[in-house]
N, C-alpha and C positions, 0 to 999 in steps of 0.2 A: 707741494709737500717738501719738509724739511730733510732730506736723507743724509744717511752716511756711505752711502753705495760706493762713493769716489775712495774713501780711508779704505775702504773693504777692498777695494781693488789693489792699491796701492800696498797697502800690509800684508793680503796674500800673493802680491805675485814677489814683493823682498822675500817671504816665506820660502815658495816655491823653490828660487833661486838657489838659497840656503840651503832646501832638501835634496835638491838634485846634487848640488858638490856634496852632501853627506852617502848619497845614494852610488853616486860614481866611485866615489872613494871605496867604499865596501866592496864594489863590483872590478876592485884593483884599478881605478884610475885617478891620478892626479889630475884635478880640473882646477883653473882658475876659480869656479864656481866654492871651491872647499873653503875660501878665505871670508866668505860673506856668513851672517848672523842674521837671525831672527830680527823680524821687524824692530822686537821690543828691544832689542842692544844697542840703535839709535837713538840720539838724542831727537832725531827728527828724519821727517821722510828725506829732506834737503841731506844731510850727512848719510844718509841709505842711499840715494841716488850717483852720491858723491862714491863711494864705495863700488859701487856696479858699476860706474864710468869706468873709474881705474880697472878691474877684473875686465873690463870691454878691452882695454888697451893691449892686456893680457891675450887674449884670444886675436888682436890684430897682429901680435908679435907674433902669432901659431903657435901659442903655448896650449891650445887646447888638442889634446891625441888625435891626430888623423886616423884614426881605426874607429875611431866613435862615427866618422860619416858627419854629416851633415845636420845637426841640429834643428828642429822643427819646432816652432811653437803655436799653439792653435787656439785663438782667443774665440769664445762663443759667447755671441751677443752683441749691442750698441751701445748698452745704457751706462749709468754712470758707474758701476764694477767694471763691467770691462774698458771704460776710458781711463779709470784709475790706472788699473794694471797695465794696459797699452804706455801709460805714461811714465812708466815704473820702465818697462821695457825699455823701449826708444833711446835709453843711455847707454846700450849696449851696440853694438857694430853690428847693425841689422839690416835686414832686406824684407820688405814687403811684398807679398807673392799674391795672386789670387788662389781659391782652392782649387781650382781646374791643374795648378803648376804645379802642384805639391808632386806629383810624379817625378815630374823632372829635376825636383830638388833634389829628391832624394838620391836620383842617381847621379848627377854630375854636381851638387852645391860645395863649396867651398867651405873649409871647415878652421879659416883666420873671421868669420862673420855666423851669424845665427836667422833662422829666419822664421819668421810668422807671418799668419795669414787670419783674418777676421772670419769667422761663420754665419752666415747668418741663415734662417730658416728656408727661404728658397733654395739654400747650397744643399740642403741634406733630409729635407722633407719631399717626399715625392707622393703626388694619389694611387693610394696601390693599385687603382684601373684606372687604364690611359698616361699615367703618367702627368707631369707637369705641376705647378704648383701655381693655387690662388689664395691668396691670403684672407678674403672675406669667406670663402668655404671651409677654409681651414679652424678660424675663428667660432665657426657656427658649427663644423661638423670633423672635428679633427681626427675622428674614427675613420675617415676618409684614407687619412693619411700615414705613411709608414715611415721610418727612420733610417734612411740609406748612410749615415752618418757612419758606421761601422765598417763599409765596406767602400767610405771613399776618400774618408778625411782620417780615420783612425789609423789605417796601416802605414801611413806615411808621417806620424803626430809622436813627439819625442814626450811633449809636457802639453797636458789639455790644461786652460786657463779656463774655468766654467764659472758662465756668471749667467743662467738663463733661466727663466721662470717657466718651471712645470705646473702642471693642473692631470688629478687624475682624468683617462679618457685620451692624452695627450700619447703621442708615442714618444719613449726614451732615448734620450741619448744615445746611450751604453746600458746594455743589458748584460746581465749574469751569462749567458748564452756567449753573448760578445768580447766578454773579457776573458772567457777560454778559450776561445778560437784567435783572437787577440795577442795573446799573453802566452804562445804555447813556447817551450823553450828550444832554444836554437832556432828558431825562424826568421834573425836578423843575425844575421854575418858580414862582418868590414874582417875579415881574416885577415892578422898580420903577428908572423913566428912571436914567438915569445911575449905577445900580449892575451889577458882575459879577454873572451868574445864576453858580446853583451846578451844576455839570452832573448831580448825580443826589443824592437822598437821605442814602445809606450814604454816610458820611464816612470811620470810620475804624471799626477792630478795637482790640481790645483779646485778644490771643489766651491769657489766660494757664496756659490748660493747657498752653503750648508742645509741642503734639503734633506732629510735623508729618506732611502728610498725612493725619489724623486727621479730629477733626467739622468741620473745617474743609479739605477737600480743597485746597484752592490754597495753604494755607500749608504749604511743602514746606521751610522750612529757619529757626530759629530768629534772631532778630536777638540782637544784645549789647549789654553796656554803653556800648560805644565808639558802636554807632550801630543807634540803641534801637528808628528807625523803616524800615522800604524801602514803594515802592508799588505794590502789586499792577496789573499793566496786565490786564484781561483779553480785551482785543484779540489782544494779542501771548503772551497766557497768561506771563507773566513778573514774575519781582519786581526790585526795587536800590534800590540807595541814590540816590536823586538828586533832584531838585527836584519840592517840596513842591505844585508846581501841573500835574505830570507829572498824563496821565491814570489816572486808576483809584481803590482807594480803600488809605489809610495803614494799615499794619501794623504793632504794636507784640507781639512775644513773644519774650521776652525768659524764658531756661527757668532764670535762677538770680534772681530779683528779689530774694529779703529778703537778697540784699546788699546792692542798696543804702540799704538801711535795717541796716547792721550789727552796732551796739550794741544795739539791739531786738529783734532779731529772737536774739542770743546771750543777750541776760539771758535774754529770753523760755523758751530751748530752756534755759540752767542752769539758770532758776529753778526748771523741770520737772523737772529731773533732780536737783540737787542733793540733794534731801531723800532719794533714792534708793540713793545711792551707797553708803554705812552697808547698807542692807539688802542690795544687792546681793554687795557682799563678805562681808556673813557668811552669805549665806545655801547651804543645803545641796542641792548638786546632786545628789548621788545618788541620790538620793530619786523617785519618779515624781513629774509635772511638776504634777498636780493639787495633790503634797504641798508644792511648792513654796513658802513661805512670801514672798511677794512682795506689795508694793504694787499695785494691781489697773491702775494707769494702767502701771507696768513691765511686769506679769504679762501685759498685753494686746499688748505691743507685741514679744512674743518668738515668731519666726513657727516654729522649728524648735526641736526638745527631744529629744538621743538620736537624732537623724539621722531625726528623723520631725519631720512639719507637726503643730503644737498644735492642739488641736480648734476653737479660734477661726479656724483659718486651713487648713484641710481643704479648702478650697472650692477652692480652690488647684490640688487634684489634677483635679476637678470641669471646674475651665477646660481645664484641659491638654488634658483626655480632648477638650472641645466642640471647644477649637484645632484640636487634630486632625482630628476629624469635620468640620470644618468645611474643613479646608484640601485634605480628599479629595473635598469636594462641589463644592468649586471649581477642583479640579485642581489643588492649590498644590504638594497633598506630593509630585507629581513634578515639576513645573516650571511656574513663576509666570510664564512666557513667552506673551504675545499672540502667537498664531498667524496668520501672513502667507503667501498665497499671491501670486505674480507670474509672470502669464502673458506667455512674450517673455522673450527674450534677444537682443537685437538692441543697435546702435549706444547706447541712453541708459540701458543696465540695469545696467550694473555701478557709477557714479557713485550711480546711485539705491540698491543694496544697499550699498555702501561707507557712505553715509551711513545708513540704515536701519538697518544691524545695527549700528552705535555704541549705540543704544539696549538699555541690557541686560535688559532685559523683552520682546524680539521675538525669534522665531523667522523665517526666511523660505523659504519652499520655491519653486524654481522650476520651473514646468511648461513643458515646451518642447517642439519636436518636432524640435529636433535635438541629441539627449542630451549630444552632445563638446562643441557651443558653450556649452552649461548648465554644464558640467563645468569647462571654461574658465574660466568666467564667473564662479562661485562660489570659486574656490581663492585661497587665503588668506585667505578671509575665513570668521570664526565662523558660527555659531547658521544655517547656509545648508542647504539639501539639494535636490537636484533630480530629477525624473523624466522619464520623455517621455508626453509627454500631446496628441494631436492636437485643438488649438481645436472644430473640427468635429465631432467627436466629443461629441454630447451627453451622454454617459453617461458619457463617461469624466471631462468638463470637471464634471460633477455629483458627481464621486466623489470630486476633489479635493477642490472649494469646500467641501465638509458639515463642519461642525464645528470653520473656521476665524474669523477675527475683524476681517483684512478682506479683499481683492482687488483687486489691484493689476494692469491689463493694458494692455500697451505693445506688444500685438500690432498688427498693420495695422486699423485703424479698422473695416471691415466687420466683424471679426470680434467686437470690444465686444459687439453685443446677445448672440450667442451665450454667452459669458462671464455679462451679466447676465443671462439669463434663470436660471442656475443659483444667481444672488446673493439672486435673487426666493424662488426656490421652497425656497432655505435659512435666506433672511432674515439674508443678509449685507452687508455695508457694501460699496460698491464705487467704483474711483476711477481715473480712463485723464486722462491730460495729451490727450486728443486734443478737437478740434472737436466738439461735442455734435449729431449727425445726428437728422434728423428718426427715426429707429429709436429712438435709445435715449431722446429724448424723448417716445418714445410710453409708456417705464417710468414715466414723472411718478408718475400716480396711484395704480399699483400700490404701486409703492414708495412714498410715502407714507400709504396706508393699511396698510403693514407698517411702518412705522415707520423706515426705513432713508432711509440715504444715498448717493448715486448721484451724485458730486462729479465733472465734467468742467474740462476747460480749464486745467489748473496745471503748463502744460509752460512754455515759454517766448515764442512765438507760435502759438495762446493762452496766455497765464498771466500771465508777468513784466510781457509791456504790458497786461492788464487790472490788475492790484496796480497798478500809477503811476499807471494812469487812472485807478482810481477814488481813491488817494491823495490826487491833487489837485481830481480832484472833489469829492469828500468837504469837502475844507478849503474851496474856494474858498463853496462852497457855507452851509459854516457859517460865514463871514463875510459872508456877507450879499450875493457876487459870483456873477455869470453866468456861465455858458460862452456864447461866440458861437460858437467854430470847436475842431475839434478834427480833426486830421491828425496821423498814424502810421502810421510806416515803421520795419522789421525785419527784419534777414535773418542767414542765414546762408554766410559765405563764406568762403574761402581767406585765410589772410593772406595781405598785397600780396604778397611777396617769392615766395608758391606759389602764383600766381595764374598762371600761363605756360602758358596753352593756350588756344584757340579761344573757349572758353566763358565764359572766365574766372573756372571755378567747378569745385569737387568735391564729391562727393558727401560728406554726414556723417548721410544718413536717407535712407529708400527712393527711390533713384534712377527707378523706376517711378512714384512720387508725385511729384517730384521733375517729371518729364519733359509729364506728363499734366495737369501743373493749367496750364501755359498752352491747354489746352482749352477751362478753366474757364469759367462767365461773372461778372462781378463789378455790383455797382452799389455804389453812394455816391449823396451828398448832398452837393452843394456849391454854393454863392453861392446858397443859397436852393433849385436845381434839382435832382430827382431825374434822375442819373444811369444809363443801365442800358448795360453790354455784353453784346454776345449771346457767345454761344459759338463758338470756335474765333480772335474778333476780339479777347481778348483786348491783347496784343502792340502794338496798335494804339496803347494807350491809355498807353504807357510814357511817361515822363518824365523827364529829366533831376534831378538831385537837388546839390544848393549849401551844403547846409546843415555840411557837413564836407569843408572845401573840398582838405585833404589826402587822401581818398580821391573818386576817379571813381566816382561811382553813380549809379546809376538806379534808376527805382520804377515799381512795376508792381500796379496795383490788387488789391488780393484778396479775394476772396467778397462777401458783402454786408455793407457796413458798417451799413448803415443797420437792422438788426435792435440794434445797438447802443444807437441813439436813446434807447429806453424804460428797457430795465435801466441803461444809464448815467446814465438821468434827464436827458441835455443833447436834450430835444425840441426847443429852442426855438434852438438852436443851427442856423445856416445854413450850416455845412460841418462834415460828420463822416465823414471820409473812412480808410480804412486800405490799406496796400500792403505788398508786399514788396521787398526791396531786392538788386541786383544790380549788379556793377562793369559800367559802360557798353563795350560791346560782344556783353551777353550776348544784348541781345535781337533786335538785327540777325542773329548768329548762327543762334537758335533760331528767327526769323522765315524764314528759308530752309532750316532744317529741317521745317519747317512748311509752306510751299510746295511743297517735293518733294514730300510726302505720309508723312516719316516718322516722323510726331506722329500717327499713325492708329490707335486701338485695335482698328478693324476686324479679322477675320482676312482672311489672303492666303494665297489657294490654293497660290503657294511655299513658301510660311513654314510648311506642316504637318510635324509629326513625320515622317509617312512620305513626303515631299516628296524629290526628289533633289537634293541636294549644290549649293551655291549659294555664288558669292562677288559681295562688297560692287559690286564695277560691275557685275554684270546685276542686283544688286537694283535700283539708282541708273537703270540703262537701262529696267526694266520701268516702273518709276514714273514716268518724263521721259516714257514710250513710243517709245522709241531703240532699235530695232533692231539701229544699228551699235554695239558696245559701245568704240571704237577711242576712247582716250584723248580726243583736239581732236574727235570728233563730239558726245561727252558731255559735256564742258565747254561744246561751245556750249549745246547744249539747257538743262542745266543754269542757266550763262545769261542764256538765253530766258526762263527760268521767274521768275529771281531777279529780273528787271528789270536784267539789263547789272550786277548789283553783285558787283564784284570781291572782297569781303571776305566776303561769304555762301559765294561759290565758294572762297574757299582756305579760310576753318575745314571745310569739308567734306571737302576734302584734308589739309589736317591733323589729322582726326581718322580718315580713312581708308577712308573713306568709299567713295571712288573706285578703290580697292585691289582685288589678287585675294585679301584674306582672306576667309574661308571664313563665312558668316552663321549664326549662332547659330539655328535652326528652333526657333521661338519661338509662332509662332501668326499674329503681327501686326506690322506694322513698327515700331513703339515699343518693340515688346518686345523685340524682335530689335537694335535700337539703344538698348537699359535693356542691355543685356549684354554690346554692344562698348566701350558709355561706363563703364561699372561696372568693368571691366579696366582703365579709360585714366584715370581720373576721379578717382583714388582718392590718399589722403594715403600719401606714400613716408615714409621713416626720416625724424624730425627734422622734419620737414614738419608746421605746425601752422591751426587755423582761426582766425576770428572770426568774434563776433555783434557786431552794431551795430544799437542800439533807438534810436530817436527818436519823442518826442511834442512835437507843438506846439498848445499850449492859446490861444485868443483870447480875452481875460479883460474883463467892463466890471463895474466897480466905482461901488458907489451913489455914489460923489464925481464920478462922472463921467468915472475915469480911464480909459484902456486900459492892458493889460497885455499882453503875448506872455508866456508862459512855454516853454522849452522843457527839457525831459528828456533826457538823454541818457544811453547806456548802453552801453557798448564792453568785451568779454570776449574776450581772447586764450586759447586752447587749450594745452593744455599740450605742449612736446615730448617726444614720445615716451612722450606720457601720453594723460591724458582728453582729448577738441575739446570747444572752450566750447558744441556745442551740445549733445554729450552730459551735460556738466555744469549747463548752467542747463535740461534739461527734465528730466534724471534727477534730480539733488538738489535741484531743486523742488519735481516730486513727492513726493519722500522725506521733506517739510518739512510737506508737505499728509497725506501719512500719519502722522504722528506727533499733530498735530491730530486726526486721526480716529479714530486709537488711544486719546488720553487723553479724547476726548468731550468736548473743544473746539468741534466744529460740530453745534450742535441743529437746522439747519434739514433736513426731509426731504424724500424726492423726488427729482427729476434738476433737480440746482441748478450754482451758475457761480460763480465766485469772486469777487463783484462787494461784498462786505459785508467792513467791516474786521474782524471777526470772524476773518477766513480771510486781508484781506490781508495784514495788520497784522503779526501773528506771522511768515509767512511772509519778508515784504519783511526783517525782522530779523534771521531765522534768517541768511537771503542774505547780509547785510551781514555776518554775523560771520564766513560762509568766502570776504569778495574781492569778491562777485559785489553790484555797488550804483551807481544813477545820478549823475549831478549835475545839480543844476536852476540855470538862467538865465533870468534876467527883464529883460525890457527894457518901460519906462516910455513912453509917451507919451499 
């Protein structure tokens, strides 16, 4: 066969070269390498070769930074790509190593010379039982076999030169998995005063099998001649074209190269052919193919003869047949779709499947226990199906989960363990935007020693404000600055204009959660003092809020901030405080909701099912203990109770409180007022929400500066569409599942989104449909 494999090698490793001085340079370093061009700026590979001699001389003189360490380079494969590129190299001042040395290159090699080493599949393919390697088992059964190449040739590899042919079935190269643990930053140090460190090893690829998706998993789309390089981020799991000092590591594959080497690479392929053309035209086809009188370099390179594979090329049928067996062992040959279960159909589920099945590789089924909401909930959208499936139900909730890839549940919070126990005993991936309870944190170790993941918090409080927090953590951090303080406030509300009611709030998630967490108790960490509210005193503790001085808010402590502390890494920080946020009169309101007694999860022996027939003033009168139930007798008591406040007493009338409507038998008075409000409470036509996130960071910087930073994050609801809370906790989570689906997040266990691993991509995803902060700093 006639190839260009040799031009290919040849053109991407001048490439390479090129991108590494463009790559260095970004990264603050002058290298010899910055002076060399693109294959295509040669008139021939002869004057490109001529150019890299000279830069070699350069680097014998030790013009190349002794802080860079020792140069690696790591050519994979024999064939004629990598003899190309091997020949491209060789004009540089080099050393040939085995892969066994690369260790000791790294630590003692000399940095006037460069060195590479050849890979070939014995070096980095190992049988994952027993170990060792055969090359005809391999060939026949390469499932056999796993890819040690990450953990013995990559951490010591400056530029990978890839020229090796994959086949699904095959293990990769480099996996997505491998390029974060890889690529993490600051894990390579040559520390010297006043030079840029390099943030990790692996600089750049050289992809030139341009496979994508292939032995090289994250390279998923070929670059071109126009623009030769992108950078893989593997934070954000992402490639583009953009600046050269972007994190992650430089991609060059480019799937047509011996163009740019044009005149070479056509003599080359005439000069092959030429002599052939004479025998090809006279030669007699009729004839069987064996009789064929051909030149043996033509005769090899004719893959069909008479509508049949020539026996050189038989093997052909061979694949086909394994394709197949292969594609039915993996389930491809009926559908190449990762299988998604989502438990819940409530308020944030539709946003989250809308975004989800975009992905043309997911399935999603929803399990629900109310079939028509399900039914609803899925229409018009593809690849969806749903059943009813009662949570509680262990047997039934186990029959789903088996044999899907991950689980997704946005049911009420209690019910999570139930859901994961089934994710346990099937060894499936699992993942709830909810607050991680001490229940499902008791999965940690299970799950862990099954290898899974058990991702919480990637709604929007939690989720969206842990991504900013640690965003800026992260950075301030790697600059060498502190956190002193950290406060954060979030909520979910009515736009201003639908805010016209008592409470000054509607429901957009479990109005029973909703009602019950000012029962809560909260503590913080502030001015140094640990903070603690007890229970039911919540309310106490509210605050007026200034920070956006066009809406009236208030903030109202929540849960315990101070578990934060450690995962966030700001221990040393003397206020780390978090709250939720409500337009100012919510909590006078519900503070006299709260005093009558009808924030009670208690039951009351009225409020049972088989209870007689009750309306709202003798609920109101039992609880004051008002016997007379006569309008001006209940209003005083009422009152009495409120302390003389006139504005407690009419949201109570204006939500009707005081009425002969008829009481929902309910159990408990909350519950029975979760049912009057859920009627009253609720978004009409047109009628839309908002979310409003703030963080505010107290920053000291080793100059001795102070900083304030603050974040901010304001999302209007759609009308007569999705509320932005449905939106930033459902397409959140839709953005953390898709991570989990391509095997983005290695870490196992019941883990938190605290690692840019997870925030990184997500906070991006965000930004590309709308949903994105902006940050303000003030100096002093």
């Amino acid at each position: 066969t006639v190839a260009f494999g040799w031009y290919a090698g040849v053109a991407g490793m001048i490439n390479i070269l090129h991108g590494l001085g463009l790559r260095l340079l970004a990264l603050g370093h002058h290298t010899p390498f910055m002076h060399l061009g693109g294959a295509h700026n040669y008139p021939s590979s002869s004057a490109a070769k001529a150019a890299i001699a000279s830069i070699g001389r350069e680097i014998q003189y030790g013009l190349m930074p002794e802080c860079l360490g020792p140069l690696v380079f790591v050519f994979t494969g024999s064939g004629n790509v990598s003899q190309g590129a091997q020949n491209v190299f060789k004009n540089l001042p080099m050393q040939m190593v085995s892969p066994k040395e690369l260790p000791d290159v790294v630590k003692s090699g000399e940095h006037r010379r460069v060195y590479a080493t050849v890979v070939r599949r014995q070096d980095y393919l190992e049988r994952i039982e027993g170990g060792g390697f055969d090359a005809d088992e391999y060939q026949n059964y390469p499932e056999r076999y796993h890819s040690t190449f990450a953990d013995k040739i990559a951490p010591y590899t400056s530029v990978l030169v890839n020229g090796v042919f994959w086949a699904p079935g095959q293990p990769r190269l480099l996996t997505v998995g491998d390029a974060k643990s890889l690529l993490q930053k600051h894990s390579y140090a040559h520390p010297t005063v006043g030079v840029p460190n390099l943030p990790h090893r692996l600089l750049a690829i050289a992809d030139i099998s341009a496979d994508p998706n292939g032995s090289i998993e994250f390279m998923r789309e070929c670059t071109s001649l126009d623009n030769m390089f992108v950078m893989y981020n593997p934070d954000k799991d992402d490639s583009g074209v953009g600046n050269f000092a972007d994190d992650g590591v430089l991609i060059m594959s480019i799937d047509n190269l011996p163009a740019q080497l044009p005149r070479e690479a056509t003599d080359f392929f005439g000069d092959q052919l030429r002599s052939s053309v004479p025998v090809l035209a006279n030669a007699d086809w009729s004839v069987p193919f064996a009789d064929v009188n051909l030149l043996p370099i033509v005769k090899g390179a004719i893959i069909t003869f008479g509508g049949k594979l020539t026996p050189a090329y038989e093997y052909i049928a061979d694949l086909r047949k394994e394709k197949s067996s292969l594609k039915q062992q993996l389930g491809v040959g009926h559908s190449t779709k990762q299988k998604v279960v989502l438990f819940g159909s409530g308020f944030v589920a539709r946003p989250l499947l809308e975004h989800l099945t975009k992905l043309n590789d997911v399935s999603v089924h929803v399990a629900s226990a109310i079939p028509a909401e399900a039914e609803r909930l899925i229409q018009g959208l593809r690849n969806c199906s749903f059943e009813q499936v009662n949570a509680t139900d262990a047997d039934a909730v186990s029959k789903v989960v088996e044999g899907r890839d991950l689980i997704i549940s946005v049911l009420p919070a209690p019910l999570h363990p139930k859901v994961a126990t089934a994710c346990l005993e099937h060894k499936i991936n699992f993942l709830t935007a909810s607050y991680t309870s001490p229940e499902m944190h008791a999965f940690d170790e299970a799950a862990r020693e099954r290898g899974l993941t058990f991702l919480n918090e990637v709604g929007l409080d939690p989720g969206i404000d842990h991504f900013l927090a640690m965003e800026c953590i992260d950075d301030v951090h790697a600059k060498g600055g502190q956190i002193e303080s950290f406060i954060s406030w979030c909520g979910g509300l009515p736009a201003p204009e639908d805010s016209d009611n008592p409470l000054r709030y509607k429901f957009s998630w479990s109005p029973y959660a909703v009602l019950t967490n000012v029962l809560r108790p909260a503590a913080f960490w502030e001015g140094g003092q640990n903070v603690e509210i007890p229970e039911g005193s919540l309310l106490t503790a509210a605050e007026k809020m200034d920070f956006m001085p066009g809406f009236a808010l208030e903030g109202i402590p929540n849960r315990d901030s101070r578990r934060y502390r450690v995962p966030y890494g700001i221990e040393s920080a003397h206020t780390v405080k978090r709250g939720t946020l409500r337009y100012q009169g919510y909590v006078n309101a519900m503070t006299g909701l709260l005093k009558i007694g009808l924030i009670n999860t208690e039951p009351h022996p009225r409020l049972q099912e088989d209870s007689a027939p009750l309306q709202w003033c003798d609920l109101m009168a039992m609880l004051v203990a008002q016997t007379d139930v006569r309008e001006t007798n209940l209003r005083s008591s009422i009152l009495r109770i409120v302390g003389g406040d006139e504005q407690k007493l009419r949201a109570m009338e204006d939500l009707g409180l005081l009425s002969d409507d008829p009481v929902a038998l309910k159990g408990s008075p909350v519950a029975a007022l979760c049912d009057k409000l859920a009627g009253m409470l609720v978004y009409g036509p047109g009628e839309r929400d908002i979310v409003v996130l703030r963080h505010s960071f107290g920053i000291k910087w080793p100059s001795g500066k102070d900083e304030t930073r603050n974040i901010s994050m304001v999302l209007y609801g759609e009308r007569n569409g999705q509320s932005a809370m449905a939106m930033t906790v459902g397409i959140t989570t839709a953005f953390a599942a898709k991570l989990m689906l391509n095997g983005a997040i290695q870490r196992r266990g019941v883990i938190l989104p605290f690692t840019s691993d997870i925030y990184s991509p997500i906070l991006a995803d965000l930004n590309k449909v709308g949903i994105f902060s902006v940050t303000k700093s003030i100096y002093h």
